[in-house]
TORKOL-4160 file (C-alpha; in steps of 0.2 Angstrom, whole numbers, padded with zeros to 4 digits, m for minus):
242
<pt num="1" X="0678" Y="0815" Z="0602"/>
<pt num="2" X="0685" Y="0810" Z="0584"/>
<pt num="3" X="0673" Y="0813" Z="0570"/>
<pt num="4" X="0677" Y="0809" Z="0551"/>
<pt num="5" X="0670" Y="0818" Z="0539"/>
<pt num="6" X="0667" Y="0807" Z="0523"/>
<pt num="7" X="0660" Y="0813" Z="0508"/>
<pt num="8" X="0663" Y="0808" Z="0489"/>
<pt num="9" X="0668" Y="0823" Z="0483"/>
<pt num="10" X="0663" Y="0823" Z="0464"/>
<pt num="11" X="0649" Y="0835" Z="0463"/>
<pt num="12" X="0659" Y="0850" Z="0470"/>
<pt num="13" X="0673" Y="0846" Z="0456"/>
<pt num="14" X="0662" Y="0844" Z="0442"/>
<pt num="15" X="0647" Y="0857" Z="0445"/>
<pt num="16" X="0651" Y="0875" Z="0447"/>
<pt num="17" X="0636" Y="0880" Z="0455"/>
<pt num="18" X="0641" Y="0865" Z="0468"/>
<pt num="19" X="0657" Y="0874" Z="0471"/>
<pt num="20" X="0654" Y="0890" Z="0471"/>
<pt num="21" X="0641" Y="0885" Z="0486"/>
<pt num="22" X="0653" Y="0874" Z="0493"/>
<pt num="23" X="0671" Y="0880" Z="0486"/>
<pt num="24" X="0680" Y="0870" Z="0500"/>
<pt num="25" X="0668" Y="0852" Z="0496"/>
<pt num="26" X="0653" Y="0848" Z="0508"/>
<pt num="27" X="0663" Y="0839" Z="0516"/>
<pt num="28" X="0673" Y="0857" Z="0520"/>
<pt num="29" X="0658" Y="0866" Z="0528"/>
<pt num="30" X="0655" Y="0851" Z="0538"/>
<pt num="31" X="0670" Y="0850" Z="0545"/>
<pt num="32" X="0671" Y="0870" Z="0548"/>
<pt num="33" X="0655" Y="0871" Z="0560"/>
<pt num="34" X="0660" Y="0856" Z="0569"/>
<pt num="35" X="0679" Y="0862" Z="0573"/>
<pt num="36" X="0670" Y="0877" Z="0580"/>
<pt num="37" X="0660" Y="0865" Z="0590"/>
<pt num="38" X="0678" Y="0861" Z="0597"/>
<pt num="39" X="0679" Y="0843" Z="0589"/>
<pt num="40" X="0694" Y="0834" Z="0580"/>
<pt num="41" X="0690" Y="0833" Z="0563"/>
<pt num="42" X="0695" Y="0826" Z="0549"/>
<pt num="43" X="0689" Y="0824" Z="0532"/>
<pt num="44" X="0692" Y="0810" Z="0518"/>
<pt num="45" X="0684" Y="0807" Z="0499"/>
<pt num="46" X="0680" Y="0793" Z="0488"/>
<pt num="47" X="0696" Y="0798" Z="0478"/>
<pt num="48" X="0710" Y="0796" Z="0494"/>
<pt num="49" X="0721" Y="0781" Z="0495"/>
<pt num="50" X="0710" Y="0764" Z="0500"/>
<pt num="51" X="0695" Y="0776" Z="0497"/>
<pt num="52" X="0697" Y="0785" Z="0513"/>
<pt num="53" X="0689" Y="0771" Z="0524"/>
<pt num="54" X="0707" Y="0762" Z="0528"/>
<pt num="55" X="0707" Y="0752" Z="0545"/>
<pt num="56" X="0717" Y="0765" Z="0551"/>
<pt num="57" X="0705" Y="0779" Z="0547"/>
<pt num="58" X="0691" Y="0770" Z="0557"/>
<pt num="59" X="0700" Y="0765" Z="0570"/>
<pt num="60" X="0704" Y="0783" Z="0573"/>
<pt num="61" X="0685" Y="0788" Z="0573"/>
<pt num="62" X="0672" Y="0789" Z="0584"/>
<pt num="63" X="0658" Y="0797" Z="0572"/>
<pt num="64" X="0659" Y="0794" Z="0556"/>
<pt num="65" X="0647" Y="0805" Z="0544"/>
<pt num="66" X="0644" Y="0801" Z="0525"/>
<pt num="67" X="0640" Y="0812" Z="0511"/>
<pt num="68" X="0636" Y="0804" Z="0492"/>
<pt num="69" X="0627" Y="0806" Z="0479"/>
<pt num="70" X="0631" Y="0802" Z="0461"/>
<pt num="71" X="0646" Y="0789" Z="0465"/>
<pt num="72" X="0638" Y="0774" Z="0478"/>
<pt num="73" X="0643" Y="0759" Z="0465"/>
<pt num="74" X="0661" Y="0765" Z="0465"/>
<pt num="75" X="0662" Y="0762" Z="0483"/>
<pt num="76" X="0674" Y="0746" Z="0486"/>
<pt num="77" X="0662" Y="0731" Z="0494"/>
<pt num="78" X="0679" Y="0729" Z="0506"/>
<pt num="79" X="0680" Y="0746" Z="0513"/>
<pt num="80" X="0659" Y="0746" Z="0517"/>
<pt num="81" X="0664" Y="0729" Z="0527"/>
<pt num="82" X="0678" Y="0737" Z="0536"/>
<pt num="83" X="0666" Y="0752" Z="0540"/>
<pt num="84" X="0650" Y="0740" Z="0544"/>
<pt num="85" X="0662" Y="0730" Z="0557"/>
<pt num="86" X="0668" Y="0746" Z="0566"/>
<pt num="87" X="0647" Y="0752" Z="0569"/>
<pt num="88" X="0644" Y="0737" Z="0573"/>
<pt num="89" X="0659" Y="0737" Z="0586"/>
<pt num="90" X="0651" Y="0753" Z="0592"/>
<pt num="91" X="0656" Y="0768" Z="0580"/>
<pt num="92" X="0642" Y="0779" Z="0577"/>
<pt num="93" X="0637" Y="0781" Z="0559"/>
<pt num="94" X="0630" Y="0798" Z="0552"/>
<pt num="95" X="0622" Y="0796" Z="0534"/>
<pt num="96" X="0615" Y="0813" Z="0526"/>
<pt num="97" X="0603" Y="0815" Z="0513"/>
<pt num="98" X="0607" Y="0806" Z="0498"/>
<pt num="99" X="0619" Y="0794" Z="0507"/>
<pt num="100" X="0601" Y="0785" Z="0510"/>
<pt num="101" X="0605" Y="0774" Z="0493"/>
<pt num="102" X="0624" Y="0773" Z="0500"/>
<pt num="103" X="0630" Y="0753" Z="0500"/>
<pt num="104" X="0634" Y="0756" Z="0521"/>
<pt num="105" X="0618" Y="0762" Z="0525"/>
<pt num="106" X="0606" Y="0750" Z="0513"/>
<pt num="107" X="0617" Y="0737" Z="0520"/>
<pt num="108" X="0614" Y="0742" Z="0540"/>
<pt num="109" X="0596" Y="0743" Z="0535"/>
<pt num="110" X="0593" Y="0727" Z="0526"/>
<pt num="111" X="0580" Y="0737" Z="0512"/>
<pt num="112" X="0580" Y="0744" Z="0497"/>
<pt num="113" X="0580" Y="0763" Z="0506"/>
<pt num="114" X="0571" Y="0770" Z="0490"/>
<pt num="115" X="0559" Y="0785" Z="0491"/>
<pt num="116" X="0552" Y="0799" Z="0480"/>
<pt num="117" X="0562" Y="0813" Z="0475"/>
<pt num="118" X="0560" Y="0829" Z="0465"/>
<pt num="119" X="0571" Y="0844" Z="0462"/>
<pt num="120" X="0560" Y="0861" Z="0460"/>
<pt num="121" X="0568" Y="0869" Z="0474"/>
<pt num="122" X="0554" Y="0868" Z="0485"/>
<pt num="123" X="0553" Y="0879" Z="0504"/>
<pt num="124" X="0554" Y="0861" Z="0517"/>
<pt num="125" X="0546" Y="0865" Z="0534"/>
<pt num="126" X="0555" Y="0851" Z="0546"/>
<pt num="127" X="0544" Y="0846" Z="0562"/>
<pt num="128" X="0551" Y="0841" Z="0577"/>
<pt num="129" X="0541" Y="0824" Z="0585"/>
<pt num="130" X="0553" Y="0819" Z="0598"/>
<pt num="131" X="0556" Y="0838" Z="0609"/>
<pt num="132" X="0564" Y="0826" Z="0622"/>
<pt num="133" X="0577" Y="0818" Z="0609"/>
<pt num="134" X="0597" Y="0823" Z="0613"/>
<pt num="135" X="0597" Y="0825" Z="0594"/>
<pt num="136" X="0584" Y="0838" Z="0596"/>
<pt num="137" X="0591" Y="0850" Z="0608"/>
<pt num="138" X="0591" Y="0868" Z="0606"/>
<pt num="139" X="0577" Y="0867" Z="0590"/>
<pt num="140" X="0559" Y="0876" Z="0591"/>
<pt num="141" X="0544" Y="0863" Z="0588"/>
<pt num="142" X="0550" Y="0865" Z="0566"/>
<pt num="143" X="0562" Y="0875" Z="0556"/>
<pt num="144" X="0562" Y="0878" Z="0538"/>
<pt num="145" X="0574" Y="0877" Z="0524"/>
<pt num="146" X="0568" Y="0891" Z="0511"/>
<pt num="147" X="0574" Y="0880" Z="0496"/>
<pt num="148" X="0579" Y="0859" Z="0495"/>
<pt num="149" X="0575" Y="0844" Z="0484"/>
<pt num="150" X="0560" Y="0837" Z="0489"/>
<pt num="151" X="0559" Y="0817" Z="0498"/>
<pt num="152" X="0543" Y="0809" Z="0498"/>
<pt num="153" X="0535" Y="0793" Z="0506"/>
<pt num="154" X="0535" Y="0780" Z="0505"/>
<pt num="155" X="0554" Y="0778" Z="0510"/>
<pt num="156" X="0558" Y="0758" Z="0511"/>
<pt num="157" X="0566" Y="0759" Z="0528"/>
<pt num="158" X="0565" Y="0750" Z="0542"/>
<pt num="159" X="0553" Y="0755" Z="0556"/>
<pt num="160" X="0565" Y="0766" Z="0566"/>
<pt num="161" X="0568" Y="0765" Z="0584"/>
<pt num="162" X="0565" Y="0785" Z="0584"/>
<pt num="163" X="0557" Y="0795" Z="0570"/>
<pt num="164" X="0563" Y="0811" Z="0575"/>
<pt num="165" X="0559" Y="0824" Z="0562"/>
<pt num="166" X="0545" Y="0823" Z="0550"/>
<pt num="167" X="0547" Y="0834" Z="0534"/>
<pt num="168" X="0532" Y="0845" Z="0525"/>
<pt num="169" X="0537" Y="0851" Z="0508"/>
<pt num="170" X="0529" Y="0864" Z="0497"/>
<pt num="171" X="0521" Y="0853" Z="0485"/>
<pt num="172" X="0511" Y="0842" Z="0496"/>
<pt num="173" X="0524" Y="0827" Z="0500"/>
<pt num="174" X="0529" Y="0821" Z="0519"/>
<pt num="175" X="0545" Y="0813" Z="0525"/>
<pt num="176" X="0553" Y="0805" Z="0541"/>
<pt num="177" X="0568" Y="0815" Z="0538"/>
<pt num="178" X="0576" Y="0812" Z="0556"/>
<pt num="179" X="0579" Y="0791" Z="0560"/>
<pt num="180" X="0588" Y="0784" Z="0573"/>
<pt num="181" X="0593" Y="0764" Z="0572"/>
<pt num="182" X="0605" Y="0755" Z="0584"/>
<pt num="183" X="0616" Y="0743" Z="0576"/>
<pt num="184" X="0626" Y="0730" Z="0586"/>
<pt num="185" X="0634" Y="0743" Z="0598"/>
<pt num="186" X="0634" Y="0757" Z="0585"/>
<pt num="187" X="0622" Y="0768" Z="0585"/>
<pt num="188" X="0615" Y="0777" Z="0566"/>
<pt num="189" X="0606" Y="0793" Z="0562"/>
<pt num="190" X="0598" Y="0798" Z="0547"/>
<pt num="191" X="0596" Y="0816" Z="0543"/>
<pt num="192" X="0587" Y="0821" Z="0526"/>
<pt num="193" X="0592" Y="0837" Z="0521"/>
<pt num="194" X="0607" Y="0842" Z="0512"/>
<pt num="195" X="0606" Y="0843" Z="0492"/>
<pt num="196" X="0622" Y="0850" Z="0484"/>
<pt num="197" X="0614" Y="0865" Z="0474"/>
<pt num="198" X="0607" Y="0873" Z="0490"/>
<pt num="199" X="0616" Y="0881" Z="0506"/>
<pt num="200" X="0607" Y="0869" Z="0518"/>
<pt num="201" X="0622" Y="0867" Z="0527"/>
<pt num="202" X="0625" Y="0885" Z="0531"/>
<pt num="203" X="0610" Y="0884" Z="0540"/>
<pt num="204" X="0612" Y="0886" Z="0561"/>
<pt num="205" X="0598" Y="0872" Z="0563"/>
<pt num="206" X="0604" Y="0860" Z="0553"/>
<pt num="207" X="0621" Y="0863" Z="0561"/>
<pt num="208" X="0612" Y="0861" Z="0578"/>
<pt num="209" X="0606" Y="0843" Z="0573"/>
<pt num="210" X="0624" Y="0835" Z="0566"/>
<pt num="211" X="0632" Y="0843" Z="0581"/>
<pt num="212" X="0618" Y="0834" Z="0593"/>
<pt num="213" X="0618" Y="0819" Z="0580"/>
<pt num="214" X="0639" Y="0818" Z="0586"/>
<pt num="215" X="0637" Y="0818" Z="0604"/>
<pt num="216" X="0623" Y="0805" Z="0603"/>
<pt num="217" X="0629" Y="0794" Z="0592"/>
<pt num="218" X="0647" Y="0794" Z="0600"/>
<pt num="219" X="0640" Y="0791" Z="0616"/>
<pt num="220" X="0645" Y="0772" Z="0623"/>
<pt num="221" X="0631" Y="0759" Z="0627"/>
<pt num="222" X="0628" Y="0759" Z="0645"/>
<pt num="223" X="0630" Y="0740" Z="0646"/>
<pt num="224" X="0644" Y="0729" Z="0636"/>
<pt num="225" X="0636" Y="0712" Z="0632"/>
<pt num="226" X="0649" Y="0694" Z="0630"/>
<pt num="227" X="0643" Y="0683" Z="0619"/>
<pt num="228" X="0651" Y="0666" Z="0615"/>
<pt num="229" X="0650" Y="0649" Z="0625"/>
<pt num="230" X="0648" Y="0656" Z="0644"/>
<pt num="231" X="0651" Y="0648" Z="0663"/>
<pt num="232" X="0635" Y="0647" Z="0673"/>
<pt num="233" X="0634" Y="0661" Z="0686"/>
<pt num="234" X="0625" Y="0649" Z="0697"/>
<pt num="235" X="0627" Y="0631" Z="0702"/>
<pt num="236" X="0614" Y="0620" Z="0691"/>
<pt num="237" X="0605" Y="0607" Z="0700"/>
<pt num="238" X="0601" Y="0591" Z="0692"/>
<pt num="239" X="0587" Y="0580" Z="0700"/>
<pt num="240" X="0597" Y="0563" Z="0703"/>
<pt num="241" X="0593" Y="0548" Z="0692"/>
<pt num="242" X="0582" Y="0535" Z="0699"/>
């Protein structure tokens, strides 16, 4: 299982608070809990050589999760084709919280992918509406995050194949913070939580969803279709002409 870690990386340069949460970049703690998982991991930014998303990178992955915030434009039209071919080949794509505006992910979805938003640190109570989903092994029926950025409804996505996970916050707002979508042979997970000034990935739960979110996206379809001009698999009769 080869899972790249891809995250932007700008936040935890330019905001102290950021990197004193995350001193080794988001990108870092991800990569931590999933090498104790007993994964190959490894991590690339928006400021490595061809961006981090060369051919070579992608074909080394099988998972692939993404991490941005602040710098989507800057991400090189090229390198999201070269990623959109390999999920649509069959590499499963992971996009996290503010990664929902990324150009991959809006791109895969067709929409705009926009929500509501508001920072005031509110407490996020996530239930669990698929218990028999891979994704959602090991989880009670909700866990809560005591701080997070709050996403609100309507979120311009399309319908997914799963909801997974529907979000409460403090203030009032709901949110379908768990999507699943398959793509050609890829297979995509959306996972809400994850705002740069909060610990969210320290927490044991969410840890328990991105390591499920690996083993189910990397998992092969069952069936391999061909596509193209095709033989007949039977001989075709043809009434003869009178």
């Amino acid at each position: 299982m080869r899972v790249t870690i891809w995250n932007e990386f700008r936040h935890e340069k330019e905001n102290d608070t950021v990197r004193s949460i995350y001193p080794r970049g988001i990108h870092g703690a991800i990569a931590e809990f999933l090498e104790q998982a007993g994964y190959a991991v490894q991590t690339r930014t928006l400021d490595d050589p061809e961006q981090g998303l060369d051919q070579e990178t992608l074909q080394q992955t099988d998972v692939l999760i993404w991490w941005a915030h602040k710098a989507h434009a800057e991400v090189n039209d090229h390198a999201v084709e070269r990623v959109k071919k390999r999920v649509l080949a069959g590499m499963g794509l992971i996009v996290l919280h503010s990664a929902h505006f990324s150009k991959i992910f809006r791109n895969l979805m067709g929409t705009t992918c926009d929500l509501k938003w508001r920072e005031d640190g509110e407490k996020e109570r996530i239930w669990v509406v698929q218990p028999s989903h891979p994704i959602t092994r090991g989880l009670e029926e909700y866990f809560e995050l005591p701080q997070e950025e709050m996403y609100g409804e309507h979120f311009d996505i399309p319908e997914p194949d799963h909801t997974l996970f529907i979000s409460w916050f403090e203030g009032g707002e709901v949110f379908r913070s768990g999507c699943t979508y398959n793509r050609g042979k890829g297979k995509i997970f959306y996972f809400r939580p994850g705002h740069e000034t909060y610990p969210t990935y320290y927490d044991k739960n969410v840890q328990t969803v991105i390591c499920n979110a690996v083993e189910w996206a990397a998992a092969p379809s069952a069936v391999v279709p061909n596509y193209g001009n095709t033989e007949a698999l039977e001989p075709i009769l043809r009434l003869a002409k009178k």
